[in-house]
N, C-alpha and C positions, 0 to 999 in steps of 0.2 A: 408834712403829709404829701403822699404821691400824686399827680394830678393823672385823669385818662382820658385821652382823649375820644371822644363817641361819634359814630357815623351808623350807618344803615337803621338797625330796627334798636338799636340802643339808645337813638336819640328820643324814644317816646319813653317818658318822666316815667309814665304806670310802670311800664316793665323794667324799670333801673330802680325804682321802689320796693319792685319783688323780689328782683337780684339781691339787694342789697339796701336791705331796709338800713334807712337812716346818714345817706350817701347826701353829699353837696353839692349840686348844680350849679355853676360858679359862670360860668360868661359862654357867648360862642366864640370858635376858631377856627383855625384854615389851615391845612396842613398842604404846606408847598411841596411842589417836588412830586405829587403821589396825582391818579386820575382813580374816579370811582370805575369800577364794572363788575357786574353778575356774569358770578362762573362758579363753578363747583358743581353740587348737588345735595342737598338738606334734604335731611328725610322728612325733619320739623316743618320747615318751610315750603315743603314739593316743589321742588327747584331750584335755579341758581340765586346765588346772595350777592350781596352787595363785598367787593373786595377791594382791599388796596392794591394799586398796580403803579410801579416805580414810572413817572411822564416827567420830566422837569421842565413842561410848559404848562403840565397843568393845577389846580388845588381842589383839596377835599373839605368844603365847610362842613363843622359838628361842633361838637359841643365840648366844654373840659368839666369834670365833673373833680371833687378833692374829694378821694378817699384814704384809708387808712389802710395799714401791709397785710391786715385781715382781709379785709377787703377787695385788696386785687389778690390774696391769693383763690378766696372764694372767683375771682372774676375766670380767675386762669382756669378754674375748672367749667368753669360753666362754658367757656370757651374750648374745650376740651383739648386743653394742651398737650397735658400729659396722655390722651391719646392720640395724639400728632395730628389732629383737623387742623389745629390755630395755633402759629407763635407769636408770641410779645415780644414787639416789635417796640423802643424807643427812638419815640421821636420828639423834634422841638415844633411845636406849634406857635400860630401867632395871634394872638386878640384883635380884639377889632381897633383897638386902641394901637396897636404895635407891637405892642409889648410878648418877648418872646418866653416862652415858658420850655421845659423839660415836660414829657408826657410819656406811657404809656397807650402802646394803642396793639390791637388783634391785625391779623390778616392769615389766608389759608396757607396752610402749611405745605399744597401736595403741588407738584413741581407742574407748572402748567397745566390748571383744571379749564376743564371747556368752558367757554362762553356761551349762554345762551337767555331764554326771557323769562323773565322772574313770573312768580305764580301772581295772579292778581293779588290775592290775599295782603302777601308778605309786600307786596307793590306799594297798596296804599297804606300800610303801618308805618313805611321806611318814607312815605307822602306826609304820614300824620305828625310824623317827627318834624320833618323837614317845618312843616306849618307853626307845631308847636313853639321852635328856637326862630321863625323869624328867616331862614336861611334859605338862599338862589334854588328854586325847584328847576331851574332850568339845567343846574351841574347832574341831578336826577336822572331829567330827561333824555339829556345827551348821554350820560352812561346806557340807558338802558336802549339807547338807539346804536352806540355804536358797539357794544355786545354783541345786540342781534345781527350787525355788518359783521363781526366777527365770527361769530359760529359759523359762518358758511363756508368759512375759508378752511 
């Protein structure tokens, strides 16, 4: 079964229950090589999202979740692949244990989207996940601070 790796508002359980009832919540993980930031524009979210961005100083903790090939292709949609917002993106992540795994994971699709500050709302969901799995609110924080140093530029 394929594992995926979850970050921003995918890491709160309710809403990967609703995606995808009947989905496995397996360990959290840390995906090297990548730094969080909000950028884009969600019409769902009024504002920018949480994205992966290639850093190889920094990491993304989230979660891996074991699903089935139904199941990531419902994800693909929900991620609206096929209408080019998000591609699936493989990558290896690493448990807290060490131990490396194979994963899917999302990230925006459109060639350099702005940076700018997330709507409160979708803020403290991607807060509530963060709380849920246990994981550094500070990688959060600093995303959402150096976003905002980014859009001005």
């Amino acid at each position: 079964m394929p594992f995926y790796f979850a970050y921003g508002s995918s890491l709160l359980r309710a809403q990967m229950e609703r995606r995808l009832m009947g989905n496995k919540p397996v360990t959290r993980a840390y995906l090297k090589g990548y730094r969080l930031a909000f950028m884009g524009n969600s019409a769902e979210r009024r504002g920018p999202v949480v994205n992966l961005l290639p850093d190889p100083g920094r990491f993304i903790p989230g979660t891996l979740y074991e699903l089935n090939d139904v199941m990531i292709q419902y994800l693909d949609r929900a991620e609206a692949c096929e209408k080019g917002l998000y591609q699936k993106l493989e990558v290896t992540v690493e448990k807290d244990d060490g131990e490396k795994l194979a994963a899917v994971s999302y990230r925006q699709s459109a060639e350099n989207p702005a940076f700018g500050q997330p709507n409160l709302g979708y803020l403290l969901q991607v807060k509530q996940g963060y709380k849920e799995w246990g994981l550094p609110e500070e990688v959060l924080e600093e995303a959402v601070s150096w976003s905002l140093g980014n859009s001005k530029k």
